[in-house]
C-alpha positions as CSV (number, residue, x, y, z in Angstrom):
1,X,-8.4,-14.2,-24.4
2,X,-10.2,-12.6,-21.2
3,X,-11.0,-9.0,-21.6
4,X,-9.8,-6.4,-18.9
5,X,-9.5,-2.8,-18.9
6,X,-6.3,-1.4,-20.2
7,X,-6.4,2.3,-19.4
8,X,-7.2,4.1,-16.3
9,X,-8.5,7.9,-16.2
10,X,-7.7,10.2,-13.8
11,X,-9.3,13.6,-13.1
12,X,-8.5,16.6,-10.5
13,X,-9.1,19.7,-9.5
14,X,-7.2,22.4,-7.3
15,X,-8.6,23.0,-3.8
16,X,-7.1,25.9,-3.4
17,X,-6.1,28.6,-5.5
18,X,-3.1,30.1,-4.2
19,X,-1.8,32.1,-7.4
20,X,-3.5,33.3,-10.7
21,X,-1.7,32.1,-14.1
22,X,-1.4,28.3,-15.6
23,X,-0.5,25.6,-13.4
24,X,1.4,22.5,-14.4
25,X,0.7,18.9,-13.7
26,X,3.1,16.0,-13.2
27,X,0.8,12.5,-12.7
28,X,3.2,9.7,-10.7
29,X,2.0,5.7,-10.6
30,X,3.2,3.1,-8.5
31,X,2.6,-0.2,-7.4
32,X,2.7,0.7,-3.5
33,X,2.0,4.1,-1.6
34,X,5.8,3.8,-0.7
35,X,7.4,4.1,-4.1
36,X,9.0,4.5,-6.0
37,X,7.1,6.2,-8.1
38,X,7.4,6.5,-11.9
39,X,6.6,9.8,-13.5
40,X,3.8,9.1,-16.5
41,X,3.5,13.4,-17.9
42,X,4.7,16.3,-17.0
43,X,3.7,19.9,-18.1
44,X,0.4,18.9,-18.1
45,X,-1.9,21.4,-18.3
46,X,-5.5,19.9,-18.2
47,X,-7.0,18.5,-15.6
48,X,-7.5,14.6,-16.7
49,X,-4.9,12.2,-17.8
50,X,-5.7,8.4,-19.3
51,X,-3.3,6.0,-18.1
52,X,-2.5,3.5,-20.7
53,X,-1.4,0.3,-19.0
54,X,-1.6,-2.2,-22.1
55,X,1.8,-2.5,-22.4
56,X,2.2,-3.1,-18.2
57,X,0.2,-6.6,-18.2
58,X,-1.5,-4.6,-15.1
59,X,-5.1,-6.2,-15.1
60,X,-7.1,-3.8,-13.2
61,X,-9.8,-6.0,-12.5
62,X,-7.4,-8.3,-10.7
63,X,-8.0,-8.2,-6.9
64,X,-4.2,-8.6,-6.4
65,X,-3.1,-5.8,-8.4
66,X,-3.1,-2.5,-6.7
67,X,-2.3,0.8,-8.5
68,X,-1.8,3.8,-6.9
69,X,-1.2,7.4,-8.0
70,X,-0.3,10.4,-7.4
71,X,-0.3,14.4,-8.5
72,X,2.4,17.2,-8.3
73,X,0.7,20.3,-9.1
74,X,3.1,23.2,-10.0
75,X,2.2,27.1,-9.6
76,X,3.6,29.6,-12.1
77,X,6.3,30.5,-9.5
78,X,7.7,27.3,-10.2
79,X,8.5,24.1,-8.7
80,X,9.7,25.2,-5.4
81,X,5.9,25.7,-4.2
82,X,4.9,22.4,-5.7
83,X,2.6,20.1,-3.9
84,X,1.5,16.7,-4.0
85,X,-1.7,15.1,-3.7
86,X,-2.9,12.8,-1.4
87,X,-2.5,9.4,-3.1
88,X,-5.2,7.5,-4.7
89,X,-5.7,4.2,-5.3
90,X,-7.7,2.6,-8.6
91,X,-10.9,2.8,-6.3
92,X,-10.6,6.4,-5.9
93,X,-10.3,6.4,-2.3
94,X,-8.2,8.9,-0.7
95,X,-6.0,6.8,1.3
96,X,-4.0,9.2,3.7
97,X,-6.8,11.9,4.8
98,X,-8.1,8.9,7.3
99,X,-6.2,9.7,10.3
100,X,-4.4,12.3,11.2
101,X,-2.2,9.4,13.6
102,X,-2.0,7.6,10.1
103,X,1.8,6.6,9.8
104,X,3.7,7.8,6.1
105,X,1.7,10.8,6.8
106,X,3.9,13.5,7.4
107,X,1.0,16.0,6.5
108,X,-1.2,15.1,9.7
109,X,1.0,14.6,12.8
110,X,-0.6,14.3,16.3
111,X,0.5,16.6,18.3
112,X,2.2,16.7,21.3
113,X,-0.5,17.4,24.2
114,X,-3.5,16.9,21.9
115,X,-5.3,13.2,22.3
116,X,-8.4,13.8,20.0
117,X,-8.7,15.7,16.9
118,X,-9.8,19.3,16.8
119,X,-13.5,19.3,16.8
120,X,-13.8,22.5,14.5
121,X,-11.3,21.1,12.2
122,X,-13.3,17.7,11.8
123,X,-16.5,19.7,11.4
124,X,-14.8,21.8,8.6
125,X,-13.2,18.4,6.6
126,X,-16.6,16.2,7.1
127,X,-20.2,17.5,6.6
128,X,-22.9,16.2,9.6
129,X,-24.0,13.8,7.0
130,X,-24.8,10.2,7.2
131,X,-21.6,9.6,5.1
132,X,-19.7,12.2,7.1
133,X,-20.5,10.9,10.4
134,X,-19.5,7.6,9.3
135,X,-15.9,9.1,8.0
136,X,-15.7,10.7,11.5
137,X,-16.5,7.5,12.8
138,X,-14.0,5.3,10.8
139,X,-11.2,8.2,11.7
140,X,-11.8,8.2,15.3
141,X,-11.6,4.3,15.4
142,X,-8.3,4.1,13.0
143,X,-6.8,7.1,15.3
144,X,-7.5,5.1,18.6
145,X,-5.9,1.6,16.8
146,X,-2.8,3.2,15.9
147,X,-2.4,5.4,19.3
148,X,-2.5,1.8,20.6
149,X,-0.3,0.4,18.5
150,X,2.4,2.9,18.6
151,X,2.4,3.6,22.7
152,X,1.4,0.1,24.1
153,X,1.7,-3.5,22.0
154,X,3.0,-2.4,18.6
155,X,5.9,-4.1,16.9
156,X,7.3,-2.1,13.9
157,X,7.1,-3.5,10.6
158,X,8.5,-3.0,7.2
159,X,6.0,-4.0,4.3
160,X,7.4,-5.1,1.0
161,X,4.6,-4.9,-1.7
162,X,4.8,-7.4,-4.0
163,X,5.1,-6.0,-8.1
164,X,2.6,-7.0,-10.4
165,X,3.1,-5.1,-13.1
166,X,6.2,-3.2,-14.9
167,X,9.3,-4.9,-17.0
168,X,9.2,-8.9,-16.8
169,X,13.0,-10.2,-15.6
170,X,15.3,-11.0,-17.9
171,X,16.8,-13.4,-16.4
172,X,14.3,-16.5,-15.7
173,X,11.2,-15.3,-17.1
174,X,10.0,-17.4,-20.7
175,X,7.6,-15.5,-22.2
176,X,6.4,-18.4,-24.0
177,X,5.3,-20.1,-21.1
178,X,4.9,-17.3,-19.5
179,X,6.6,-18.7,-16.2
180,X,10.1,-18.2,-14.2
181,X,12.9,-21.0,-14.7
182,X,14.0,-20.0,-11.1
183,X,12.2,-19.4,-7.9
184,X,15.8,-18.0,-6.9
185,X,16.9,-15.5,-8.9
186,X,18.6,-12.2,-7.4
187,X,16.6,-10.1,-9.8
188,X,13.5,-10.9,-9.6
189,X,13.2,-12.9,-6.1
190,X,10.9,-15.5,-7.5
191,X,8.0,-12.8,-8.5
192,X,8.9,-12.6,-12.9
193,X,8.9,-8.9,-12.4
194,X,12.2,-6.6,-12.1
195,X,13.0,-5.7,-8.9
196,X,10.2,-8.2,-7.1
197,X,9.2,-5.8,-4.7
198,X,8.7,-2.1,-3.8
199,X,10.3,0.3,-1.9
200,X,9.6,-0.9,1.9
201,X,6.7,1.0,3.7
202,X,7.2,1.3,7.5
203,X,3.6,0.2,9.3
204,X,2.8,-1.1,12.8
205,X,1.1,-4.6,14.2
206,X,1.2,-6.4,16.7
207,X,1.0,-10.6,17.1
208,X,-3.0,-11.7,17.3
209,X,-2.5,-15.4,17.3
210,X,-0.9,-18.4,16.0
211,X,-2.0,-21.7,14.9
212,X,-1.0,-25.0,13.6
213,X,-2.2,-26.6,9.5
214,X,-1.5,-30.1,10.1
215,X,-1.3,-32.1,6.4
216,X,-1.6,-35.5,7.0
217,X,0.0,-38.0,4.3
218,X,0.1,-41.6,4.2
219,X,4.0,-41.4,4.4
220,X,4.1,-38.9,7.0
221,X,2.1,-35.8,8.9
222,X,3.8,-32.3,8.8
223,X,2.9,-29.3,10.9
224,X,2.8,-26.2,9.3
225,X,3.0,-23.3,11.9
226,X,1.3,-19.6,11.1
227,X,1.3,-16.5,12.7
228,X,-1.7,-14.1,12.6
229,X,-0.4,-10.0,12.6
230,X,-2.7,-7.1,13.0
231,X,-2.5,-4.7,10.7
232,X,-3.9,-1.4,10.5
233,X,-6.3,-0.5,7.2
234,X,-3.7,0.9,5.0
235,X,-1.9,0.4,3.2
236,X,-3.5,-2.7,1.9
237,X,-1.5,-5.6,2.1
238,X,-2.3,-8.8,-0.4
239,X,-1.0,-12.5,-1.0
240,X,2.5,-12.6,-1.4
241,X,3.6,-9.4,-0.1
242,X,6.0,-10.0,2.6
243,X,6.5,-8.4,6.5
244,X,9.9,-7.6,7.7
245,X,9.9,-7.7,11.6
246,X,12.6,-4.7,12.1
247,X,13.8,-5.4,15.2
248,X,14.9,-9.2,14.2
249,X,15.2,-9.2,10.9
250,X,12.4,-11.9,10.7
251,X,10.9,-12.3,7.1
252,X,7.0,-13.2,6.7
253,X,5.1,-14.3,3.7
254,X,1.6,-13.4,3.3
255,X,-0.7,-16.5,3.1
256,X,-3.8,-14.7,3.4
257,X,-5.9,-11.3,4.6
258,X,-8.6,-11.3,6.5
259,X,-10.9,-8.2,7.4
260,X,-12.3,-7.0,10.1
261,X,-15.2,-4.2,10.1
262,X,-17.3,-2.6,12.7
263,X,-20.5,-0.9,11.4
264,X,-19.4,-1.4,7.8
265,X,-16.3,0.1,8.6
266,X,-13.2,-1.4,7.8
267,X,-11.1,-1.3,11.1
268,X,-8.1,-3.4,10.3
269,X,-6.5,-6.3,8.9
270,X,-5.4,-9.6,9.7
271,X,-2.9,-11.4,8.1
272,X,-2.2,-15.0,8.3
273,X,1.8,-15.4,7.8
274,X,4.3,-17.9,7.3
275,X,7.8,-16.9,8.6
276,X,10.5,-17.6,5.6
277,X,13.5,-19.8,6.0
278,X,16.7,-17.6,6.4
279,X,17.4,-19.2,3.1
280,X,14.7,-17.6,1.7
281,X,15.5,-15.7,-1.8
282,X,13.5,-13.4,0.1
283,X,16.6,-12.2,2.5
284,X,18.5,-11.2,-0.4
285,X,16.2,-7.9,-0.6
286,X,18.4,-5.3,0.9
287,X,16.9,-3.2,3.6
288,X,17.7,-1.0,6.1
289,X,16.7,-1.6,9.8
């Protein structure tokens, strides 16, 4: 049997002390920084939780298996002044204090007449360090991508990530041989897990490329057509998630992800798709354009 970890453990601490007395701590996991999100504990009062995921098949040394999490933390006053945290990933990477343009980040808007960050206020969040230089770097560089996306060549997508762990479907799955009798079914949509995918995340991209896999056999030769989309960094997308193109309603699978850094820094990603047939199982997912 292969070994993997089967917990995960999570520690925190309060930035910012806003009231004296004991707060409370609610710790949230999902399978995509969209949602939903299912609440683990609540009333927690220390500051570290263990996440026990042997019962969630979730291998977390599984490149294709992303885990994120988040914290409510709740002051004596009560719930109304609750806050979350920013949300994590299994790396511990912060995922939304990148950009302040970052989309899904209701916490950093760009304003209105302001083009570049405040300088005192970068100063402030990122030490003159090697490592904090290279954060300012990586956030100026993310901030220009998406101003370039969203005012020139963007198209709006809507990312469906994939499930990977949770409650196995009901309906086709055989956990004997631990594989679906249906690549159709309305429950699952062809992925053994309930529910097949997440919420959907609104992100931006824009068309890089296409290209042609010819497969040559000695009956026939059949093209195979892909498209290449530009992704921003985050949220990560993997094999098998799937890209909704709003405006048309076009549906693409993820064949592969490909990364592109500058300097070591991660700048975006490109994703090699197929676009589904409208008969798809995939177009049974209900979602709002």
């Amino acid at each position: 049997m292969p070994w993997h970890p089967n917990f995960v453990r999570l520690q925190w601490e309060l930035a910012e002390v806003s009231e004296s007395g004991t707060f409370n701590y609610s710790v949230e996991r999902s399978g995509s920084p969209g949602g939903p999100w299912t609440e683990l504990v609540s009333l927690l009062t220390a500051l570290t939780y263990d996440d026990d995921l042997s019962t969630q098949e979730a291998n977390t040394l599984s490149l294709a298996r992303d885990i994120y999490y988040r914290i409510k933390a709740t002051p004596p006053s009560g719930g109304v002044n609750a806050v979350y945290s920013p949300i994590i990933n299994l790396d511990g990477l912060v995922e939304h204090e990148i950009c302040d343009a970052e989309p899904g980040n209701p916490e950093r808007p760009i304003p209105q007449n302001q083009s570049e960050p405040d300088p005192q206020r970068r100063t402030t969040a990122f030490p003159r360090t090697e490592g904090g230089r290279m954060r300012l770097l990586k956030r100026k560089i993310l901030r220009d991508r998406y101003i370039m996306l969203s005012k020139l060549n963007g198209i709006q997508y809507y990312l469906l990530k994939k499930r990977h762990f949770g409650t196995r479907c009901t309906d086709c799955y055989d956990p004997n041989t631990r594989s679906i009798s249906s690549s159709n079914c309305g429950t699952c949509y062809g992925t053994s897990w309930e529910g097949g995918y997440y919420s959907p995340v609104e992100v931006l991209g824009r068309r890089v490329a296409s290209e042609t896999d010819s497969k040559i056999s000695p009956q026939s030769k059949d093209d195979v057509n892909f498209t290449e989309i530009e992704l921003l960094d985050f949220p990560r997308v993997d094999h098998g998630d799937v890209l909704i193109e709003r405006a048309h309603n076009i549906r693409w699978f993820v064949r592969k992800r490909k990364i592109v850094s500058l300097k070591t820094i991660l700048v975006h990603q490109n994703l090699v798709v197929s676009e589904l047939p409208r008969t798809a199982v995939e177009y049974k997912i209900a979602v709002s354009l």
